[in-house]
N, C-alpha and C positions, 0 to 999 in steps of 0.2 A: 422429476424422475432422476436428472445428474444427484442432484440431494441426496437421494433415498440412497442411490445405487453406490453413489461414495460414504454415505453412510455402514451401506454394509459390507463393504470393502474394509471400513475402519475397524467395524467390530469384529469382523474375519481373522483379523491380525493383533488380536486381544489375546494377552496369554495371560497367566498367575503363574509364575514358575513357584509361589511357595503353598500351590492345593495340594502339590505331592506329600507335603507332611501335616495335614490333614488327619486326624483320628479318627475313625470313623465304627462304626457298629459294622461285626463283620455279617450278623443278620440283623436286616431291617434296619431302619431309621430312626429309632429312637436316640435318645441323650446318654451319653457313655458314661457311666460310671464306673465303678472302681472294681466291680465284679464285671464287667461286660468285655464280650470275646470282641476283641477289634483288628484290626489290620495288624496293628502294630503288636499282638499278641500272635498272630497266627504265623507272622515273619518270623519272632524268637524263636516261636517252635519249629518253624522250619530247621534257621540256625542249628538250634541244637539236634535235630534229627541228625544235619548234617554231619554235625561232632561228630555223634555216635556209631552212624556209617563210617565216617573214614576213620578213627581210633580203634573202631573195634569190630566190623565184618573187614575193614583191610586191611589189619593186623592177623588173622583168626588163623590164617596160615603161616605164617611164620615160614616166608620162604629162602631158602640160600640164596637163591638169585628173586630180588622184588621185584613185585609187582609196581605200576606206576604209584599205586595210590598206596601201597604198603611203602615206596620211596617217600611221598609226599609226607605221610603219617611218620617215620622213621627221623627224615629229617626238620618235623616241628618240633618234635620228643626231643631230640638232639639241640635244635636252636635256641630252645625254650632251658632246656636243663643246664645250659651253656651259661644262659644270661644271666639266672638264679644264682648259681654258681661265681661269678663271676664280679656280679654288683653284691650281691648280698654275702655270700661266705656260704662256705661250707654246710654250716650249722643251720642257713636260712633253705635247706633241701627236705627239710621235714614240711616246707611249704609248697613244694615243688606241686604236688596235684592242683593244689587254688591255684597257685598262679598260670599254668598251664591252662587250666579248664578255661581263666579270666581269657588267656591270648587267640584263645582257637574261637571261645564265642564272639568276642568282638571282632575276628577278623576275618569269617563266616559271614558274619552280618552286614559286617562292613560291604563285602565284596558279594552277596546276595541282592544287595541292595542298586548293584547298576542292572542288574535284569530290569528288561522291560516290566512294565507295569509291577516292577515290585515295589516294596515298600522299604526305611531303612531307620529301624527302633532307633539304633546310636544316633542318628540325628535328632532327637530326644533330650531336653535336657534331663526330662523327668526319669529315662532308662540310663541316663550316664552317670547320672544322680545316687541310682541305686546300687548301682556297680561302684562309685566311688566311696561312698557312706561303710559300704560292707570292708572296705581296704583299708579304710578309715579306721574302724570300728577294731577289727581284726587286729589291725598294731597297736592300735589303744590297747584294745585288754592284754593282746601279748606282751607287750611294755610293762603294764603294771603287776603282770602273774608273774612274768621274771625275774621281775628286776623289785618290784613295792616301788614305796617312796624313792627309788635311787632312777627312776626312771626319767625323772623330775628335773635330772641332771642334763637331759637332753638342752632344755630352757636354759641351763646359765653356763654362758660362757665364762668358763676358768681362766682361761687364756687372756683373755681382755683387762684394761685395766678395772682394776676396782669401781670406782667410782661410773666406768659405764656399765656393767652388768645389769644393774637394776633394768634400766634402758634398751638394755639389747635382750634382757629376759622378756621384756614384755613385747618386742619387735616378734619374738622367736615364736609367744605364744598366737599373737597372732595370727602369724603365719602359718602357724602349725592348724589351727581352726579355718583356715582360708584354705586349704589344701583339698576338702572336698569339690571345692564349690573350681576350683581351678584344674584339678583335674580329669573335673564333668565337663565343662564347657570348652576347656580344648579339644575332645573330642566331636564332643556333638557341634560346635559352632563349624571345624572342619569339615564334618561330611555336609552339613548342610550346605556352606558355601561353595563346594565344589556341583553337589547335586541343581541348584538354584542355576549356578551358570548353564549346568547341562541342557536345564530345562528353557531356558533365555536362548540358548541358541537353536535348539531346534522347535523354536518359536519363528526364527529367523527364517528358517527352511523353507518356511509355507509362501516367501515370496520369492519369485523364482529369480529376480534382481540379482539377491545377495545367496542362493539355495546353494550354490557350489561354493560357496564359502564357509556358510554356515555347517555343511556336511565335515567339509574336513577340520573345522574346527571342535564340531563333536568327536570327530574321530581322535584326537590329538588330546580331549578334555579326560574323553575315556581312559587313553593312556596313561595321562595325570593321575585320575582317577582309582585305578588299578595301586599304582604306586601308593597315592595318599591312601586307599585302604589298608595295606599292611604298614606303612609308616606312623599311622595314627595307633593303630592296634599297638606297634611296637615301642610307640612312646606312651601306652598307658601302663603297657606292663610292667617298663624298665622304670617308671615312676614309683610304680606298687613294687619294685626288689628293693628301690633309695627306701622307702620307706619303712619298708619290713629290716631293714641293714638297721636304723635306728631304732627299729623296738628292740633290736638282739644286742646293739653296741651304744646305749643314748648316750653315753659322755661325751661330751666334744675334745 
């Protein structure tokens, strides 16, 4: 009977902090395939509902004195149009809609994603993936519609002596093909490893030993939390202006 009963005290206190990212059928139980409505589909469209409500019913008035959400909406437009400006140039604000669109979805998502029982796509490598391929994509061909063959130039450092170039062109291509894959994975490897601990500690909680530790510890991860959502959003975006600054300027 001690057996059984410490037994189920063991399994009591059995957690998986990574079933939260879990894909799953959002009807029924079959095998998800690549048309199937899942979790992590039903999260994006939330996200972007949410866009769409605060850009545009809390803009719709256009008041002298804002509203909180026409502030909030006011001052992304501003932060966003700032940074474009700022990293990229002038010339890189005919981009300004993409990359706006990129920062409000992923930082929506981002911060959707500590709701209870919700779900959080950027933890994804396979959603951060797509998001990065498209920025990827986007400066490639604007690189070579601008510029042709002179784009190419980005790849050889002039500056360097002769004899490295060959060596640091091929560092640069590299690098340059490695750029998706790095700035899918800092995102998503971040929200997961935040969300993972969240989950770990209020695992912790179910034993009443450690439960007042475990609380304020969630409390305090949240807070983390909160920050690394818009700090992750805001280092993919200002990634995606370095990179767009290169398809408009590639010489070194």
């Amino acid at each position: 009977m001690a057996t059984e009963a410490h037994g189920a005290e063991e399994s009591s206190l059995v957690f998986h902090p990574m079933d939260q990212f879990i894909v799953k059928p959002l009807f029924g139980d079959g095998e998800v395939h690549w048309y199937t409505i899942t979790n992590a589909t039903l999260w994006m469209a939330i996200a972007v509902v949410v866009v769409l409500l605060l850009m545009v019913l809390g803009t719709s008035g256009r008041n002298r004195v804002p509203s909180r959400v026409q502030s909030i909406a006011e001052m992304a437009y501003g932060f966003v149009y700032k940074m474009v400006e700022d990293v990229a140039g002038k010339d890189a604000i005919r981009f300004f809609p993409y990359v706006f669109t990129l920062f409000m979805f992923i930082v929506l998502a981002n911060l959707l994603g500590l709701l209870p029982m919700a779900f959080t796509p950027t933890s994804h490598f396979s959603v951060t993936i797509v998001l990065a391929l498209a920025v990827f994509l986007t400066v490639t061909v604007t690189g070579f519609v601008l510029h042709g063959t002179h784009f190419l130039g980005l790849f050889w450092v002039s500056s360097a002596p002769l004899v490295l170039r060959p060596l640091l062109a091929l560092i640069e291509i590299i690098s340059y093909f490695v750029r998706p894959v790095s700035h899918s994975i800092r995102l998503a490897g971040n929200m997961m490893a935040g969300h993972a601990v969240i989950k770990v500690f209020a695992g912790f909680a179910a034993i009443a030993a450690v439960s007042p530790i475990s609380v304020i510890a969630i409390t305090g991860m949240y807070g983390l939390e909160l920050l690394v959502a818009f700090i992750q959003a805001y280092v993919f975006t200002i990634l995606t202006c370095v990179y767009l600054k290169d398809a408009l300027h590639p010489a070194h």
